[in-house]
N, C-alpha and C positions, 0 to 999 in steps of 0.2 A: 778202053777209054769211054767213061761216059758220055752221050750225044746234048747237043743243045739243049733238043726239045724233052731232055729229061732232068736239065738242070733246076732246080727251084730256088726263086728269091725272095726275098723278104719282102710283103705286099706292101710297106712304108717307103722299105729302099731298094727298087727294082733291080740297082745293081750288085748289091750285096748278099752274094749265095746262100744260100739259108737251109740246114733239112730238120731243123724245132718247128712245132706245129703249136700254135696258143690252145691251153685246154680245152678252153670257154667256146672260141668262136672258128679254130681250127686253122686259121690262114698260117704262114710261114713266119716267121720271125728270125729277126739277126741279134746277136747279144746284143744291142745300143735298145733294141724295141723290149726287152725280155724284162718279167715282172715276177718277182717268185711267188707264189701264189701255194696254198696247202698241197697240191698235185700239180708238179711240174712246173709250167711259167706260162703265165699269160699277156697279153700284149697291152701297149699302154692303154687302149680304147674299152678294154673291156674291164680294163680295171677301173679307171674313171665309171664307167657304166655301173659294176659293182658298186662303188662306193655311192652313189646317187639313188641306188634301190634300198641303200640300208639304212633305216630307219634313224634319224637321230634323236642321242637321249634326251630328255627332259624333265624338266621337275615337278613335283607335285603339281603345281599350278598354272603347267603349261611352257613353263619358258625355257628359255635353252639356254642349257650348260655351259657357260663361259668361265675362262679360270682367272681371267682380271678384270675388277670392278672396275671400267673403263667408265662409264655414267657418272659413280662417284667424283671419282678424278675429276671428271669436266665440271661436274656442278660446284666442287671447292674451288676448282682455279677460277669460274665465273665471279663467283662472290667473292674470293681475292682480290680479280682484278677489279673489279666494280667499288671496292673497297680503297685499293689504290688511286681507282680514279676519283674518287670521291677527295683523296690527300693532294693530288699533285694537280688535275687540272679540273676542275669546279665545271666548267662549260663542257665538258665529253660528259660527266653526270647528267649534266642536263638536258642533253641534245642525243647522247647515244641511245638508240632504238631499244637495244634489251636492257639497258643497263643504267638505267633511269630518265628516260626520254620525258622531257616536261615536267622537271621537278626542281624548278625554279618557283620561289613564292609568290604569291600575286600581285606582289611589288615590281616582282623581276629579282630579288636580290634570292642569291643561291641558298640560300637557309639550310643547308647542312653543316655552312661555315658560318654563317651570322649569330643563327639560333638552330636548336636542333630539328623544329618540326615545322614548317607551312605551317595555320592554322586549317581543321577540317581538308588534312593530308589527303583522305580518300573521297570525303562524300565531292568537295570541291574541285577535284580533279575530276571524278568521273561525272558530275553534272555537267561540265564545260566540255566533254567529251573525250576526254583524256583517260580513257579505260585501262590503258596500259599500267597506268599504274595500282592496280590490281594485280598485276605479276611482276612487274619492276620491281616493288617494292621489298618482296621477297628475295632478291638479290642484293640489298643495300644494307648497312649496320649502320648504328651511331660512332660516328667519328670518334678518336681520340679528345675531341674537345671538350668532350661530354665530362671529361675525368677519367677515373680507373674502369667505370662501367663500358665505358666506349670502347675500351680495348679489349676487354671481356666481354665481350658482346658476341662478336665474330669471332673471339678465338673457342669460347664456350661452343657456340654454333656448329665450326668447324670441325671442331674434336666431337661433334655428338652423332654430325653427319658420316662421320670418319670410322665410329666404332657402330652406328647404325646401318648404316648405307650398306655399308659391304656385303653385313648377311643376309637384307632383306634384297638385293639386287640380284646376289648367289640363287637366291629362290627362287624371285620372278623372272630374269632374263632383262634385259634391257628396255627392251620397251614398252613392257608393263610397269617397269620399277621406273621408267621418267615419267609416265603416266599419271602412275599415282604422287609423285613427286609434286607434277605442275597443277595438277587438280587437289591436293593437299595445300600449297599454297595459293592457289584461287579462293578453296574453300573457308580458308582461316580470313583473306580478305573481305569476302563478300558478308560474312557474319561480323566483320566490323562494320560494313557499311550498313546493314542492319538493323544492329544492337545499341553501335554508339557513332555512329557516324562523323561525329565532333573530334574521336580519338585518333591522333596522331598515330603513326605506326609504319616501322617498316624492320626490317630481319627475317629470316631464313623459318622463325621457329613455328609457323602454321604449319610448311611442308616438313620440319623433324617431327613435330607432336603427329601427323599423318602417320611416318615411319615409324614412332614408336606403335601406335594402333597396328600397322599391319606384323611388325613381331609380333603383336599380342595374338591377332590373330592367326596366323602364321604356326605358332608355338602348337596353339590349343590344335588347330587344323592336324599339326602332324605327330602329335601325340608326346611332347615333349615336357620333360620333369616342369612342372609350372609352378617349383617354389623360386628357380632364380628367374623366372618371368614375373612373378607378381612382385616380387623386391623391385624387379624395374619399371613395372606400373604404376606401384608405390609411389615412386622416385620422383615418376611424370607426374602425375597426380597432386603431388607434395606442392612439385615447381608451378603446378597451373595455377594451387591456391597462394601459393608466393607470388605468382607474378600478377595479380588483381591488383598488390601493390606497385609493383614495378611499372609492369609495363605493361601492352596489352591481352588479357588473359582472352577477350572474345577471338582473335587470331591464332590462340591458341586452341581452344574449344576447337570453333570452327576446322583448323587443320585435322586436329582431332577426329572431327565426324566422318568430314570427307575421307580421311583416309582408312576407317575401319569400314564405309562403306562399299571402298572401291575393293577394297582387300578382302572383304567376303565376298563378293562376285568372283575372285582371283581362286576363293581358296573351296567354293560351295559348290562351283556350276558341277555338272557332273561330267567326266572324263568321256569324249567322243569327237569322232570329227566336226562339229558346229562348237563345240567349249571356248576355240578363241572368238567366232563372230558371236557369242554369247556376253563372252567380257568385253569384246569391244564394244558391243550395243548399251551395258550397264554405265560403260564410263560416257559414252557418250552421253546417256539420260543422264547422268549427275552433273553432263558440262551443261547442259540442255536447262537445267534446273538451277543452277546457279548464275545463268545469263538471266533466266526469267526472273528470280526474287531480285538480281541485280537491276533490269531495266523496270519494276514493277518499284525499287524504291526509289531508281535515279524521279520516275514518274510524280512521284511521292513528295519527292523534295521539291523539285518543280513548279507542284500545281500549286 
């Protein structure tokens, strides 16, 4: 009869007899702790430990592998709902923090339902201190009142973020891909307050026209057939010198820039341990740069 002091238990569950030994770290093990591992089995600690030493994949530009475009997803349902709130109650547009805080016209009267635009949407809002709408804006469409464009407005948006967003999110990772997202439509903003400061403006298409720049970029970066890239530059291209008449092409431009410049720092730094405080230092200088020509015009118009 075996003795006590030669019985062995599992160092998880002292009372559960044990004579399996974990490959990795040797101690005893009971089937409930047991981990099957290439030789033998190892215990839950050491497999946790394993999986923590090994490296995770990532993509060319640093970011990490995810297999659902969850960013996308959020940034449609915002401009949905912000969109909805716009239809059903007038004063949440106006007052909601992200979702058009202070965008009521200098009347007071809601002007997404009266008439489509404030007059001097941006310079006039962010002279009086109302910067938000600089990024608010980019979450709002023109209402259905507008006619058939109103409705095509966001749903165009929508579907361009939907067939865009996904790939270039797949590549950067999340938090590069909102990045370039919120500083694409900063950037589209700040070049209207700018250029035309007078111009009414608000939609999504600064930060898609960003998107489209970093496929471009993106593409050439990884060495991809770039005839049905440049059909899709075309495309954008096409729509920026359309939309000079439409609506406004400087937010598009703008979106444009910012987002082919953030997207070469994504796609150029060179690969090592500093390559993400590299990226992040880039986007910060292009945030860093567009507060400056921003408070250098609010200056401007002021004096």
């Amino acid at each position: 009869m075996q003795s006590e002091s030669a019985i062995t238990t599992c160092y998880r569950h002292p009372r559960v007899e044990s004579h399996v030994r974990c490959t990795r770290c040797d101690r005893y093990i009971c089937p409930d702790c047991m981990r099957e591992a290439a030789v033998g089995h190892q215990c839950v600690e050491c497999v946790k430990e394993g999986a923590r030493s090994i490296r995770q994949a990532r993509t060319a530009f640093g970011g990490r592998i995810t297999a659902a475009p969850v960013v996308t997803y959020v940034l449609i349902g915002l401009n949905v709902l912000a969109y909805l709130g716009e239809l059903v109650r007038p004063a949440i547009v106006d007052r909601f923090a992200m979702l058009g805080a202070g965008l009521a016209g200098p009347d007071g009267g809601h002007y997404l339902w009266e008439h489509p635009y404030p007059p001097e949407l941006h310079a006039e809002g962010v002279v009086s201190g109302q910067w938000d709408r600089l990024l608010t804006g980019a979450f709002l469409h023109m209402p259905p009142t507008q006619g058939t464009f109103g409705i095509l407005h966001i749903v165009m948006n929508m579907v361009s973020l939907w067939n865009v967003g996904r790939v270039v999110e797949a590549q950067l990772g999340r938090i590069r891909y909102v990045t370039l997202y919120l500083l694409s439509a900063l950037g589209g903003s700040v070049l209207v307050l700018l250029i035309a400061p007078d111009t009414p403006t608000v939609g999504a298409s600064g930060a898609l026209f960003g998107l489209g720049a970093a496929y471009y970029v993106m593409a050439r970066r990884l060495g991809a057939d770039m005839s049905t890239v440049n059909r899709y530059m075309a495309g954008l291209l096409l729509w920026l010198l359309i939309s000079a008449g439409l609506t406004s092409w400087q937010g598009h431009l703008g979106g444009l820039l910012a987002g082919g410049l953030v997207t070469a720092a994504y796609a150029y730094v060179p690969r090592g341990p500093r390559r993400g405080l590299i990226q992040a230092l880039v986007c910060a200088g292009v945030l860093a740069l567009l507060v400056l020509l921003t408070v250098g015009k609010v200056t401007q118009l002021t004096g």
